[in-house]
C-alpha positions in Angstrom: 69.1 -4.7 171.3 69.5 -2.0 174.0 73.4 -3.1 174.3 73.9 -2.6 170.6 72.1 0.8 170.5 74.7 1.7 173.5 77.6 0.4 171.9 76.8 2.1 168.6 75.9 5.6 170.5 79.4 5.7 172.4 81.1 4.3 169.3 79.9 7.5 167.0 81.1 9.5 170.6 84.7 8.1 170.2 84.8 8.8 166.7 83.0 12.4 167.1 86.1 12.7 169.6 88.6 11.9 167.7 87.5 14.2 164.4 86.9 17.2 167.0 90.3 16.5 168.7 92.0 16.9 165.6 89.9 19.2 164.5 90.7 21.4 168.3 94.2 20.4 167.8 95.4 22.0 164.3 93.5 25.8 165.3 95.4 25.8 168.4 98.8 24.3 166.9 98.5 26.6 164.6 97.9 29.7 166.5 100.8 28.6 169.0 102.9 27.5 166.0 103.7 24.7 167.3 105.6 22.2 164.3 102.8 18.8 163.8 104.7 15.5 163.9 102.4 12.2 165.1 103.3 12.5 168.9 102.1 16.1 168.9 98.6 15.3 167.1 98.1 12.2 169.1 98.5 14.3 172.2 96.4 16.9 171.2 93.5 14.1 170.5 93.8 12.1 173.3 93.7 15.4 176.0 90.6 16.5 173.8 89.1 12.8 174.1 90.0 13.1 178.0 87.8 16.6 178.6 85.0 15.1 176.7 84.7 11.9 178.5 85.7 14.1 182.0 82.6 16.1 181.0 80.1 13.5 180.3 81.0 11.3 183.3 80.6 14.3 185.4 77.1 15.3 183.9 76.2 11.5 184.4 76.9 12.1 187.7 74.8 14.9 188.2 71.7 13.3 186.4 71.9 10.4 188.7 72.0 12.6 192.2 69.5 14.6 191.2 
């Protein structure tokens, strides 16, 4: 039970991810004006996927030292 309450809490992360990546990635494409093919958006997810993993692993880090 506890491993399917885990894997459903970091699924709705991932997807929570993705939406606010995209989300992130068309207000600042647009205020670079930057032209949106697949590549661009993809990168713009992924980079947004990367700084909210990079900030939970780091708070996860601090809860345990403390």
């Amino acid at each position: 039970m506890k491993n399917k309450k885990t894997f459903l809490r970091e699924l709705i992360w991932f997807f929570c991810g993705v939406i606010a990546g995209l989300c992130v990635s068309l207000i600042l494409y647009d205020i670079i004006d930057v032209d949106l093919d697949l590549g661009v958006m993809a990168a713009g997810v992924i980079a947004t996927m990367l700084a909210i993993y990079v900030v939970r692993l780091t708070l996860w880090v601090f809860k345990k030292a403390m």
